[in-house]
N, C-alpha and C positions, 0 to 999 in steps of 0.2 A: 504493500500500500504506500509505503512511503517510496520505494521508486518509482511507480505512478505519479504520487504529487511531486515528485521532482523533477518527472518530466514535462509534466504541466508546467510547471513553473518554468523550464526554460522554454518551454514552446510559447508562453506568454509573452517572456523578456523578447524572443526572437521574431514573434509580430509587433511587440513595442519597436524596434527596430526599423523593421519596413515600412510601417507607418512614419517614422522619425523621419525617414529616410525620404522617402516619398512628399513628406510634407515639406519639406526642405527644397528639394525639387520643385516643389508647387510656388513655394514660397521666392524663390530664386526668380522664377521665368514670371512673377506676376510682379513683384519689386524692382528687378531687373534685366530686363529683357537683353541678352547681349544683341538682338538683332531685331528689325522693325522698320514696319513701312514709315513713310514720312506722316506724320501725325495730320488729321485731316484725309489723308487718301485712304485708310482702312480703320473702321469704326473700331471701336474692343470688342471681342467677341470671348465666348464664352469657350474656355481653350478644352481640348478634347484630353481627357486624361487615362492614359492608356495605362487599363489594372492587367494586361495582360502580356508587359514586357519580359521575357524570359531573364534570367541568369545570365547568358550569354550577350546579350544584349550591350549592356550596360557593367562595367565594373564598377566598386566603391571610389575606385580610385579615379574615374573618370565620368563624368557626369555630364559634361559634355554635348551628349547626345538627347541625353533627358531634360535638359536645356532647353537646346534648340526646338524639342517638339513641347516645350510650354508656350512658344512667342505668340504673338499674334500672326505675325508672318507665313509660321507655320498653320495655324487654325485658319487662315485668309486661303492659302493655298492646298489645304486637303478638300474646302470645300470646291475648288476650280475645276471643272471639266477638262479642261486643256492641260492642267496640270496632271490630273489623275491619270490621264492619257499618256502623256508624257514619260510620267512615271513607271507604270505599267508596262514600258518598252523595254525588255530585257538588256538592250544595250545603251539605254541611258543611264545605267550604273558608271559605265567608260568612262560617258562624256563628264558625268561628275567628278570623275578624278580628278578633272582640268579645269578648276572652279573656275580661273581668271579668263582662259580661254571662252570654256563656258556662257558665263557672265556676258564678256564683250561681241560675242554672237547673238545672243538673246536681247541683247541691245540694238542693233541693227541688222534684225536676222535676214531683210530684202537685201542686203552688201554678200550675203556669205550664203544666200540659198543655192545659187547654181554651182559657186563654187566647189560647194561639199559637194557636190556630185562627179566632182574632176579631180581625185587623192592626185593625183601627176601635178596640175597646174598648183594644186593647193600647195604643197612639198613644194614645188618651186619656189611659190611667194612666200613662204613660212622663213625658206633661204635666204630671199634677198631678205625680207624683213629683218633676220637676225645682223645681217650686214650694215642695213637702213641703220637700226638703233644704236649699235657702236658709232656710225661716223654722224650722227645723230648730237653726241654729247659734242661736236667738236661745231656746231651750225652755230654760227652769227646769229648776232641781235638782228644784223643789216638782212638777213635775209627774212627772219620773222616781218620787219617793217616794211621790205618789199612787196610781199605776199600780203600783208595787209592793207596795202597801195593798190593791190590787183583788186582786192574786193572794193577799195572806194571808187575805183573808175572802171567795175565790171563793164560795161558796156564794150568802151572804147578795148581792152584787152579780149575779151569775148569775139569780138568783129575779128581782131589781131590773130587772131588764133586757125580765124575760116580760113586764114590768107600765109599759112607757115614760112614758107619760103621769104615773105615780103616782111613780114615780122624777123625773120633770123636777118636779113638785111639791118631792118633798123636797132634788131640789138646789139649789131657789129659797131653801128654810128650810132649811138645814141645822141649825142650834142649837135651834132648835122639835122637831125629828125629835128628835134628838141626845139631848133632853131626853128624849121620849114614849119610846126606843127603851130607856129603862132602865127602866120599867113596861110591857113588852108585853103583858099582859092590859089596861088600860086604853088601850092604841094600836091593840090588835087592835078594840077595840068604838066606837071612834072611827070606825077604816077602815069599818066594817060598815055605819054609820048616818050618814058624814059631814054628810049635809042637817040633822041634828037638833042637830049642834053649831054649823054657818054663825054662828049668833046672838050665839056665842064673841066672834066677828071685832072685834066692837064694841064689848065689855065683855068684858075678861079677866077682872075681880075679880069677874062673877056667875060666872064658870068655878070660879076658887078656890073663892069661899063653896058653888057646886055641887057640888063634888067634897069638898069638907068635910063636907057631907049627902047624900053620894048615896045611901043607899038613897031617900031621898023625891024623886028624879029620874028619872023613866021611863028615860031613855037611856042612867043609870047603874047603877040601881037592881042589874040583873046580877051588873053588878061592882062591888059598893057597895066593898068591901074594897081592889080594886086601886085604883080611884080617892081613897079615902082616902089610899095610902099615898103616890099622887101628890100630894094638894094638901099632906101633910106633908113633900115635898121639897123643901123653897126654892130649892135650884139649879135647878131644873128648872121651876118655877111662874115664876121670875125671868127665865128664857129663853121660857115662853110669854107672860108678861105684854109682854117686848119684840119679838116676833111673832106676835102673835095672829091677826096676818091669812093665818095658816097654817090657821087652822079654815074659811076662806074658800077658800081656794086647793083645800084635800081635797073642798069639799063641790063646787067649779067639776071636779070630776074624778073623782064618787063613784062612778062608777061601775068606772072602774079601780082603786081600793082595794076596793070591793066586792068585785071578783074576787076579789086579794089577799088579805083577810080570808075568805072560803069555805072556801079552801086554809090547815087549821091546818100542817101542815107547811110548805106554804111562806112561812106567814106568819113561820114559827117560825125559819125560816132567815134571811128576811130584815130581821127585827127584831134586828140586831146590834149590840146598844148602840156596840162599838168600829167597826164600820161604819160608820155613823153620825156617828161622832168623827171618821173619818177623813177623809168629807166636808166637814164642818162646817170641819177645819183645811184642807182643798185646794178652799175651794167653787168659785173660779174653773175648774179643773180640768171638775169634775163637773157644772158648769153646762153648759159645751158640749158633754162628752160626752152630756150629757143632751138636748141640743134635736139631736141626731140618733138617730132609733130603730136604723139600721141598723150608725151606728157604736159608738152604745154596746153592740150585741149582738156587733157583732163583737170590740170590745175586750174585752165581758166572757169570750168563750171564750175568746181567747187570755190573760186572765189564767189562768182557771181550764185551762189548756195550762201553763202556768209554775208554777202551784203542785204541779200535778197531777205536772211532771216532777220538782222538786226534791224534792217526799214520795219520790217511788218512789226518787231517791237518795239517800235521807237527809241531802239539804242545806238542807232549807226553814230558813230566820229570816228577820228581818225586815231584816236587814243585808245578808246575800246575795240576798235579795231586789230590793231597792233598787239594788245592786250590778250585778246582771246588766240590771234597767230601764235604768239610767244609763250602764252599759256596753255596752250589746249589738252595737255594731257587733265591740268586740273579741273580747268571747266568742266569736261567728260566725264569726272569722278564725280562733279558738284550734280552737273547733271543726272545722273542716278536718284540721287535726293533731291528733289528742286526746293524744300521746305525748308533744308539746311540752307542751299542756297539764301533762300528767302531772309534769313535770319542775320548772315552774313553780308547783304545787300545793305539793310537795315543797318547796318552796325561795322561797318567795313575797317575803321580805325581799329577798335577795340579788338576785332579780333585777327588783325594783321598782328596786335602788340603781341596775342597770344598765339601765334603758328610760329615766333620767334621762340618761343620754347614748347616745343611739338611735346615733348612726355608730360607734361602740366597740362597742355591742353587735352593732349588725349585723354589723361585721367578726368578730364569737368567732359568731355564728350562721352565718355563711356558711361557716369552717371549725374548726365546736367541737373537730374531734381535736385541732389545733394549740395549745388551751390545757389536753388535760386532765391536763399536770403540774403545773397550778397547784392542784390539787387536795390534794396535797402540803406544797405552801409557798405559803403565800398570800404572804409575804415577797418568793417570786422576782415575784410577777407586781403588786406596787408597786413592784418594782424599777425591770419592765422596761418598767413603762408609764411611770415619770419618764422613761426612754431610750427611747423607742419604735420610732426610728429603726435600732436595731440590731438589732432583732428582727423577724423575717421577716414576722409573721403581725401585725406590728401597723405596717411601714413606712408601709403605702398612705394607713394614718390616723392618723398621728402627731400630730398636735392633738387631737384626739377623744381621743387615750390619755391625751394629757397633763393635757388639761381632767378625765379623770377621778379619774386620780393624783391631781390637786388638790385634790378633792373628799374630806377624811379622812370625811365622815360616808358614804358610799358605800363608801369602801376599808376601814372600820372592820365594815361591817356584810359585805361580802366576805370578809372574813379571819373574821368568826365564822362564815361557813360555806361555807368553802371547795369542800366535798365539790358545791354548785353549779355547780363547772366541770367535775366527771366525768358528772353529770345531764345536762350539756349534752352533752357527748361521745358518752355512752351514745344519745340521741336524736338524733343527728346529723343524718339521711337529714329526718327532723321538721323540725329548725329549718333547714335546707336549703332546705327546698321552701318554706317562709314569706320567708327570705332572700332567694328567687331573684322575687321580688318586692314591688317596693319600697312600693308600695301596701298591700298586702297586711300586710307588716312591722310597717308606720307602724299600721295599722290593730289588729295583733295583739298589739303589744308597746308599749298605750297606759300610761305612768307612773299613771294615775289609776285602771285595771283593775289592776292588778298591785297597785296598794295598796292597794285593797279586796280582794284575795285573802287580801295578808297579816294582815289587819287579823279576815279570817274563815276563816282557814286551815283551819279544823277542817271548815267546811263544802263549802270546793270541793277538798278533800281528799276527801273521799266523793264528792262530784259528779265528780272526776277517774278513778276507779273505774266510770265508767259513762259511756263514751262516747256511747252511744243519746240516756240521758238530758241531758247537755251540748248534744249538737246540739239537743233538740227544745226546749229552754230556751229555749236562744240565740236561736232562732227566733222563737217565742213572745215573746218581751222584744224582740224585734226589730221584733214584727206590731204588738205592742201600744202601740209606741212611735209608728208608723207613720200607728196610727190614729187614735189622741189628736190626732197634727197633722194629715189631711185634717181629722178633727171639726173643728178650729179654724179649717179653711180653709173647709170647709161654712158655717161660721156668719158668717165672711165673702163667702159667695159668691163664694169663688175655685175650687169644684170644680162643672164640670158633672154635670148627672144622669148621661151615661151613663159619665162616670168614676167617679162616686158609687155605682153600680150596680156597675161592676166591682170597685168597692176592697171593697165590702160583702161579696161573695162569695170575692173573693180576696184576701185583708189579706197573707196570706204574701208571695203576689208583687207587693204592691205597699211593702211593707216593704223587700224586696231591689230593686226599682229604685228606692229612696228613697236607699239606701246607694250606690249605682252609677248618679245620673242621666243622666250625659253617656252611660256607657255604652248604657242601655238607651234614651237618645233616637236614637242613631244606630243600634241595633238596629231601631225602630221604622220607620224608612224602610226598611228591608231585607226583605222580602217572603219572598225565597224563603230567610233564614236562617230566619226565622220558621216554614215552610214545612217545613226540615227536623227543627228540632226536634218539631212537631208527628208528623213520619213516622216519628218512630225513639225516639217519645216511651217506650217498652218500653228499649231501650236505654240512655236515660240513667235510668231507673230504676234498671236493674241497674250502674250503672257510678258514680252520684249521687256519695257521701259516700265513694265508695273514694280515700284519698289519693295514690296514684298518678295516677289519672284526674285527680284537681284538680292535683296536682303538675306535669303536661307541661299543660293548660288553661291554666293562671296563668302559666308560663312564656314571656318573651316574644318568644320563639323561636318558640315554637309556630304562630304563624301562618306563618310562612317554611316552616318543614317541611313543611308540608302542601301547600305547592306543589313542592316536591322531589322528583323522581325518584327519589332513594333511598328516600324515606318510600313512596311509591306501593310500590317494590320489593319493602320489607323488612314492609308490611301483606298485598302478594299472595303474597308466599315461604310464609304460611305455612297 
């Protein structure tokens, strides 16, 4: 009898346990969610709590997994049809091995649908991409401002691009162009007859004294007037006289300006004097985009994708232009979350102070409720970050807090806006799901993007208003940036044709494995993850840019779960 009640008694202790356990679990994902959509785009819901997780499942020592399926993100997406589909595909286990890969497909799944069906071209671009990103870290500011130049005067480059041959001309002379593009009735009649002016090339000053008389010039005679008003421009005769061999070059090519010239509208667009200028200052740039036809057409639409987004959200300049160029790995992380965004829009100073120490920040991102009484008293939270050791929510990273305390021009620019640490609260679930990967994080809460926010507040303050138009920027400044460096790799003959072939057609997704090379070269050997995105390529359409979806994706958990028996359980329960 008494070994009976002492087995009772442990079999008591040992469901006090599981229950301890369990509730702890419960306790953890409803407190803490390490992942979550942006606050606003998925309601709370009532999270599914799965009593039928095996042993195996789950160890004590890692909990993890039991986590992940408390979030809401997870409760949002076991109820999705697309999701459950998805899931249900024996080889979208694979593709979760490759969460980043993953993620950044699910994101622009129309960039990578036909591609997954071609493993050969994929494997190729996976290649150059991993190339792209090393010579990557070595690209000029000057070439971000260039490319962000192409999106303010898409038009006139767009036009430039129908006409390759006449464009690689003018990127050889830029300051000849530069010149002629501020008299376009005398550049338009140049284009038209370039063989009649070849004779230029040799003698600038019969140009001048030509254009000084041109009605008594056949070739000018038309345009006696515009051509006058040229040879009375001395800046501009000064810049043909020192490349005259630009009248040589139009006539080796007449027949691609001739086009040009037929078409008065499109002559008319792409005679942009500041066009023009812009070249002249980035010629290195525009040279290489120029000796490729396919990449300069593909960078000119994704310029004109970037201007085209910023118009429709009332963010276009020439700052946040350049901004989003120079930035766009971040933007595309921010993008993800657009409510973080939102947050950061609002409050751009304050938290540029705080991505100048990314582990103090990441700790107030990982649990924004925990600081939003500093919203209050900015006093308390200089306080508590000289003592950081006493306070719960800043133990784990006590040098980080203190290194920032240190820091008066950060703690000066916090205290004047304090109401930053209830923005962050308020978007929790947002900065959560960026938090709960550290990649991701580094990537979205770059010091150098946040300073250009602040610096253009007023512009991604409207841009933050319009999430569509965010993503499809980011993207855009993403492709364009992508493809300025294959062009560069092209003109060294480090891209084969049939990667050249592919990047031409699909700049987007070779943009996104330029940001994610390791990932998407290890996706590349992997056939049948390839295999199922291609099969369920409807599904991640419908499930793309939902932050949830990216939320448990980026999570790196997430591949564990999917081999779990309670994830199988709690996807057929419903």
């Amino acid at each position: 009898m008494a070994t009976v009640a002492s087995q009772n008694h442990k079999y008591m202790l040992a469901a006090a346990g599981v229950i301890a356990i369990a509730a702890g679990a419960y306790a953890v994902g409803r407190v803490y969610p390490p992942l979550g959509p942006s606050a606003g785009t998925i309601t709370p819901a009532e999270r599914h709590v799965d009593s039928q997780l095996s042993e195996g499942d789950v160890t004590l020592g890692d909990t993890s997994v039991a986590q992940l399926m408390q979030t809401d993100a997870f409760e949002v997406m076991t109820k999705d049809p697309n999701f459950r589909a998805l899931a249900r595909d024996p080889a979208f286990a694979a593709l979760a091995q490759n969460p980043a890969a993953m993620a950044a497909m699910a994101a622009n799944p129309e960039a990578f649908q036909a591609l997954a069906r071609n493993p050969s071209a994929f494997a190729a671009m996976a290649r150059a991409a991993q190339a792209s990103s090393a010579a990557a870290r070595d690209a000029s500011a000057q070439q971000s401002e260039a490319l962000a130049a192409m999106a303010m005067h898409s038009r006139a480059f767009q036009t430039l691009a129908d006409h390759p041959q006449a464009f690689q001309t003018m990127a050889r002379h830029p300051q000849a162009f530069a010149a002629l593009a501020a008299h376009p009735d005398a550049m338009q009649a140049i284009a038209a007859d370039a063989a009649a002016f070849a004779k230029y090339a040799n003698n600038a000053q019969e140009f001048a004294a030509d254009a000084r008389n041109a009605a008594a010039v056949a070739s000018m005679a038309r345009n006696a007037e515009a051509f006058r008003a040229l040879a009375a421009d001395a800046r501009a005769m000064e810049a043909l006289t020192s490349d005259a061999a630009a009248f040589q070059a139009m006539a080796r090519n007449a027949q691609s300006f001739q086009a040009l010239a037929r078409n008065a509208q499109a002559f008319q667009d792409s005679a942009n004097a500041q066009a023009f200028q812009v070249m002249a200052r980035y010629a290195p740039a525009f040279r290489t985009l120029a000796a490729s036809a396919p990449m300069l057409a593909a960078a000119a639409r994704q310029a004109e994708a970037l201007s085209s987004q910023l118009r429709s959200a009332n963010a276009m300049n020439a700052h946040a232009a350049v901004s989003m160029a120079f930035n766009a790995e971040a933007f595309n992380a921010l993008a993800l979350q657009p409510q973080a965004f939102q947050a950061l829009a609002q409050h751009p100073q304050a938290f540029a102070a705080l991505a100048a120490h990314q582990k103090a920040f990441h700790a107030m991102a990982s649990q924004p409720q925990a600081f939003a009484s500093y919203a209050r008293n900015a006093q308390a939270f200089a306080a508590d970050a000289r003592n950081p050791s006493a306070v719960a929510a800043m133990a784990r990273n006590a040098d980080a807090f203190k290194a920032l305390a240190a820091d008066s021009a950060a703690m000066q620019t916090m205290a004047r806006d304090a109401a930053a640490f209830q923005a962050l609260a308020r978007s929790a679930q947002a900065f959560q799901a960026l938090a709960s990967n550290a990649q991701l994080f580094r990537a979205a809460m770059n010091e150098q993007a946040l300073q250009s926010m602040a610096r253009n507040a007023q512009a991604f303050q409207a841009l933050a208003r319009n999430s569509n138009a965010l993503a499809s920027a980011a993207r855009a400044a993403q492709a364009i940036n992508a493809t300025a460096m294959a062009a560069s790799m092209a003109a060294q003959g480090r891209v084969n044709p049939e990667a050249m072939q592919a990047l031409a057609q699909h700049p987007q997704a070779f943009a996104s494995m330029a940001a994610h090379p390791q990932a998407f070269a290890a996706l590349a050997s992997q056939p049948q993850a390839l295999a199922a995105f291609a099969r369920n390529a409807q599904a991640f359409q419908a499930l793309g840019r939902q932050p949830a979806f990216q939320a448990l994706a980026l999570n790196p958990s997430f591949a564990a779960a999917m081999q779990s028996r309670g994830f199988a359980e709690a996807i057929n329960a419903r």
